[in-house]
C-alpha positions in Angstrom: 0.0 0.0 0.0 1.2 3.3 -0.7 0.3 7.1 0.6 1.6 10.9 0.0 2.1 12.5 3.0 0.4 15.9 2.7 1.1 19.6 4.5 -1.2 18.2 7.4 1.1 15.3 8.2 4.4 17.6 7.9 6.8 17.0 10.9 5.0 14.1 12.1 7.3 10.8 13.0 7.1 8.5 10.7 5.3 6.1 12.8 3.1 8.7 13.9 2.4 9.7 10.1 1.9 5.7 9.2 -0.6 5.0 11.9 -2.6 8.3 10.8 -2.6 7.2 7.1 -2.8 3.5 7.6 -5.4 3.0 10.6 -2.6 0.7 11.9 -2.0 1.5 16.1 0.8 3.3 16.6 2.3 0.6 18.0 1.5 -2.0 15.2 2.6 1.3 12.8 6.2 0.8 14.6 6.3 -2.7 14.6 5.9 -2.9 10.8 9.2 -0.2 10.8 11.1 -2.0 13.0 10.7 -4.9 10.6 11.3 -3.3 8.0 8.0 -3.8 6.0 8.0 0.4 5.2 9.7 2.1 2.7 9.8 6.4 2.8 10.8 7.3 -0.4 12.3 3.7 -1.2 14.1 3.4 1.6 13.5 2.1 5.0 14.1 4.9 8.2 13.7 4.9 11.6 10.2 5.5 13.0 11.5 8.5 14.6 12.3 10.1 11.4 9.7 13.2 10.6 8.0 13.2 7.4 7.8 16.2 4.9 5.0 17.0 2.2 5.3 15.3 -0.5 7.0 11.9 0.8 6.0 9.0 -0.8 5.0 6.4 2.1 4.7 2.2 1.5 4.0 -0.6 3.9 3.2 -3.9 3.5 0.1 -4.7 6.0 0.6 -6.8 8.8 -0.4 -10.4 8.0 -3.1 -11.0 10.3 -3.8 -13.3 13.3 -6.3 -15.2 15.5 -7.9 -12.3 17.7 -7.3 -14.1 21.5 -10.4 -12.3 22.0 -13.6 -14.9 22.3 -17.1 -14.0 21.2 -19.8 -12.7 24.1 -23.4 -12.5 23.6 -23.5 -9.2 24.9 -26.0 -6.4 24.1 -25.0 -4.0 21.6 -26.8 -0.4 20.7 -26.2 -0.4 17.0 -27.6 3.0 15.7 -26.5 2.0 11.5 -25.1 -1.8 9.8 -24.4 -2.2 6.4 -22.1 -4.8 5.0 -18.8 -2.6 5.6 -19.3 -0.4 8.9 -21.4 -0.3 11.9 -22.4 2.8 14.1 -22.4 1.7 17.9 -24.1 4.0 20.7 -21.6 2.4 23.3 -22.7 2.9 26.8 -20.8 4.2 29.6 -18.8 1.7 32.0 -18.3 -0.4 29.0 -14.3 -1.0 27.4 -13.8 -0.8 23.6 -11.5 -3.5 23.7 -9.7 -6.2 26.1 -6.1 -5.7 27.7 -5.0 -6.2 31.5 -8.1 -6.0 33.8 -10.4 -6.5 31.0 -10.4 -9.8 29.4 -13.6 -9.7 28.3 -17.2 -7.9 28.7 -16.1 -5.4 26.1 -17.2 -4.1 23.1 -14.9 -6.0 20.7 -16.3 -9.3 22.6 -20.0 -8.6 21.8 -18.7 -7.4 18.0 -16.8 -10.5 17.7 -20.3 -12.6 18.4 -22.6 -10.2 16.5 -20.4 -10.1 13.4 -19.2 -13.7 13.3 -15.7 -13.0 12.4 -16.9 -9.9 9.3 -14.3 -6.9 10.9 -11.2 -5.7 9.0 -8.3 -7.2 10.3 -6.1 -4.0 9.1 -4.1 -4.0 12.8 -3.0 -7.5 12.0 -5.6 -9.1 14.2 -8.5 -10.9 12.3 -11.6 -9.4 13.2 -11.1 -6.3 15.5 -12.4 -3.6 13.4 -11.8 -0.7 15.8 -11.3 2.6 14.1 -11.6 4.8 16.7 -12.2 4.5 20.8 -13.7 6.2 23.7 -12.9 5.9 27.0 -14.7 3.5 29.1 -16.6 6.4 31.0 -17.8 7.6 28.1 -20.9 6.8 26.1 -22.0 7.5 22.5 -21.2 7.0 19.0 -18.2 4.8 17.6 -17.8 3.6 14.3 -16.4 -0.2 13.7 -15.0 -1.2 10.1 -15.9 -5.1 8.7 -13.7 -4.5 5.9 -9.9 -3.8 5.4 -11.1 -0.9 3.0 -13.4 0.7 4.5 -11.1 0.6 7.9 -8.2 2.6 5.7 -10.7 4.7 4.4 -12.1 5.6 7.9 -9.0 5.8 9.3 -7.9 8.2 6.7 -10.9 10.2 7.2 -9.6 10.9 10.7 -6.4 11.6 9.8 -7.5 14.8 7.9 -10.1 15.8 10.1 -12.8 14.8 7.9 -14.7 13.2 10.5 -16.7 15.2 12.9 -16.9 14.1 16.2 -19.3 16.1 18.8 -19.4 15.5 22.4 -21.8 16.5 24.9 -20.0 17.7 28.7 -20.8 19.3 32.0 -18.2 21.1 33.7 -16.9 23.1 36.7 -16.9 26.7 36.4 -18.0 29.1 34.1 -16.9 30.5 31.1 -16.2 34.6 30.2 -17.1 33.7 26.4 -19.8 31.3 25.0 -17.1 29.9 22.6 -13.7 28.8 22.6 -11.0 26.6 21.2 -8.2 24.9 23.4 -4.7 24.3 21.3 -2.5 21.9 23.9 0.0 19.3 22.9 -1.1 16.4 25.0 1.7 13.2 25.7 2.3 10.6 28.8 2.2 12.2 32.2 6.0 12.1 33.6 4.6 9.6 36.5 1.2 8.1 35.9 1.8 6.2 32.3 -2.2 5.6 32.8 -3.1 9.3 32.5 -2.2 11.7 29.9 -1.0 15.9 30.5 -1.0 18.7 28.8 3.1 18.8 27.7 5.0 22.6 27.6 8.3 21.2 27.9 9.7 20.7 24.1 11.9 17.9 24.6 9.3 16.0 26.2 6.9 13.7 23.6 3.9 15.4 22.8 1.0 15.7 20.3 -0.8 18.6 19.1 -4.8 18.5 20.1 -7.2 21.0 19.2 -10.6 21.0 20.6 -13.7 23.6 20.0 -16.3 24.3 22.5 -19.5 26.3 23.1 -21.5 26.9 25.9 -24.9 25.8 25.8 -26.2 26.4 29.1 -25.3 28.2 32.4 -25.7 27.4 36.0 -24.2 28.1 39.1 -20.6 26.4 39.3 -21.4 24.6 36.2 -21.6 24.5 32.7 -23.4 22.1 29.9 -20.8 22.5 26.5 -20.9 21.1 23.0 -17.3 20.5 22.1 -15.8 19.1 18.7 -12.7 17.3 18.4 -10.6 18.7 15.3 -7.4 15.8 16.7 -8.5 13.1 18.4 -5.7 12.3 21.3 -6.1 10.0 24.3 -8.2 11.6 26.9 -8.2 14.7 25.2 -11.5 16.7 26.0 -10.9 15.2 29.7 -7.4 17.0 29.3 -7.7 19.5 27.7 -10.7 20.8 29.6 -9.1 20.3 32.9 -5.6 22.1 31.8 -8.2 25.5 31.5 -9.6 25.3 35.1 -13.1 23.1 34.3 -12.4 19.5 34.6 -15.6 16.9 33.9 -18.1 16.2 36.3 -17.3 12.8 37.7 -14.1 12.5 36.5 -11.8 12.1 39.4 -8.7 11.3 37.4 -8.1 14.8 35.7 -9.5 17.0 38.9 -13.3 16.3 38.8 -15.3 15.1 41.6 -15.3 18.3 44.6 -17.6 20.6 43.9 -20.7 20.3 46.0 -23.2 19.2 43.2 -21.3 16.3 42.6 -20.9 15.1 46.2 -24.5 15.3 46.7 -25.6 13.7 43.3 -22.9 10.9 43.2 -25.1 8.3 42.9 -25.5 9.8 38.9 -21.7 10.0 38.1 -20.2 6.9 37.0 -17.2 8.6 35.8 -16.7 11.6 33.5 -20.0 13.1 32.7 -19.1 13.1 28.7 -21.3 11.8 25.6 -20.2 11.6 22.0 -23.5 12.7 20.7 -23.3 12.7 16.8 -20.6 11.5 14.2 -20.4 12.4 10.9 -18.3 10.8 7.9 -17.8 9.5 4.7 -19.3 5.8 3.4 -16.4 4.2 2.3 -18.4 2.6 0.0 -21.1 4.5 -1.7 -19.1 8.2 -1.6 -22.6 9.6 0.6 -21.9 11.8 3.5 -23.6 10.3 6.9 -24.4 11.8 10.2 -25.7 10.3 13.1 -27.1 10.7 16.8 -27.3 9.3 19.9 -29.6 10.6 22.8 -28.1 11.6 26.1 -27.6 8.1 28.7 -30.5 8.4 31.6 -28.0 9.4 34.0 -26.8 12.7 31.8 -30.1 13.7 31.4 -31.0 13.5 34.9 -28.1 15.6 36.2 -29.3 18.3 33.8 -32.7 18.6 34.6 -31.6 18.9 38.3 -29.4 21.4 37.2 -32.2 23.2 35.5 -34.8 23.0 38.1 -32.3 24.3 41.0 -31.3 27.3 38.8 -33.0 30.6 39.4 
């Protein structure tokens, strides 16, 4: 397979630019370097190298294995199917895929048994078909590939921001302007490899993120936003939001959790009040732009209409 790396992928790491063009992991992305299955202009490089405009980019796709993943009869929301995508509504409290503490009760376990073996194997795991993720605390709208093509294609998509991805939040604080964009590079935290930071320092590894927000409602302490994801980093509205003074409701890992409506409605916040409310892409198929909702999860909904009622 072969791709041009464009002005948007300029300066990126190689492996960086590979995974973006690819819909490889950035892990599997570095594996196929390090074995030498990428050329950049004919010639192999290290995955560190950074990428100019204009670089011709080729890869031979990982040869795909058994997923050690096993099929679950699990109940899936699935907002759109055709015979190369789906559109899941995932709920929150639910993992998009297994690893260490999660073996299985995840979403790739009930698409494994609702799919029977139809996702894209493009990762170089037979039938994982993840495109994109959201956090486990998160609910709403995630689009899974059953093809090889249409997971490049998707994954493409995303790479040039052709995907728009709108979340619903509620927040501490208020805000002096009803709209607002946050430009942070995001990488590892220096001591908690779980949890991501805002990085300033430039020899530290960071990414750029860019999120958009508006305010859609006002109350005291508190505010409801639609926010818009133009990069999609780990974490990155829980970041990025709690780098500018308003970390998530419910979400005790980037500063959420104290303020008083949250210790007296705790029973509602099962993590990071967040929703990915409506996606909008490309068929990789048919050429026909498609955009999709999902309502806000009972427990969302509930903390705003107490919000609403208690406000003056």
């Amino acid at each position: 397979m072969r791709e041009t790396v464009t002005e948007q992928q300029a300066g990126m790491r190689l492996d960086a630019c590979l995974a973006a063009l690819s819909g490889l992991s950035r892990s599997a992305a570095a594996r196929l370097i390090e074995q030498g299955a990428v050329r950049l202009n004919g010639t192999p490089h290290d995955k560190k190298t950074a990428v100019r405009p204009g670089d011709l980019l080729e890869w031979q796709p990982p040869e795909a294995v058994p997923c050690e993943a096993h099929a679950q009869d699990l109940p899936l929301d699935i907002v759109y199917e055709d015979d190369c995508l789906l559109v899941i509504n995932k709920p929150s409290g639910m993992v998009v895929h297994p690893g260490p503490g999660n073996p299985d009760g995840t979403l790739v376990n009930a698409l494994l048994h609702h799919c029977q073996g139809r996702l894209s194997g493009i990762n170089g795991v037979i039938r994982p078909g993840i495109v994109h993720r959201i956090d486990k605390d998160t609910s709403g709208l995630l689009v899974v590939a059953k093809t090889d093509a249409a997971h490049t294609a998707l994954a493409e998509q995303i790479a040039r921001h052709a995907v728009v991805r709108e979340y619903r939040a509620l927040v501490s604080g208020g805000f002096a302007d009803d709209t607002g964009t946050v430009s942070l590079p995001i990488g590892r935290h220096s001591t908690d490899r779980k949890r991501m930071a805002v990085i300033r320092d430039p020899a530290r590894t960071a990414r750029q993120a860019v999120t958009h927000y508006w305010v859609l409602e006002r109350f005291p302490g508190i505010s409801y936003l639609s926010l818009k994801l133009e990069t999609g980093r780990t974490h990155q509205i829980r970041v990025h939001m709690s780098a500018t003074g308003h970390p998530l409701l419910g979400d005790t890992v980037y500063g959420g959790g104290h303020t008083p409506f949250e210790k007296k409605h705790a029973a509602l916040l099962n993590g990071q009040c967040l929703h990915a409310i409506a996606l909008t892409f490309t068929h990789p198929q048919t050429g026909q732009s498609m955009t999709f909702t999902a309502p806000l999860p009972p427990d969302f909904e509930a903390l705003l209409s107490l919000l609403r009622h208690a406000s003056p």
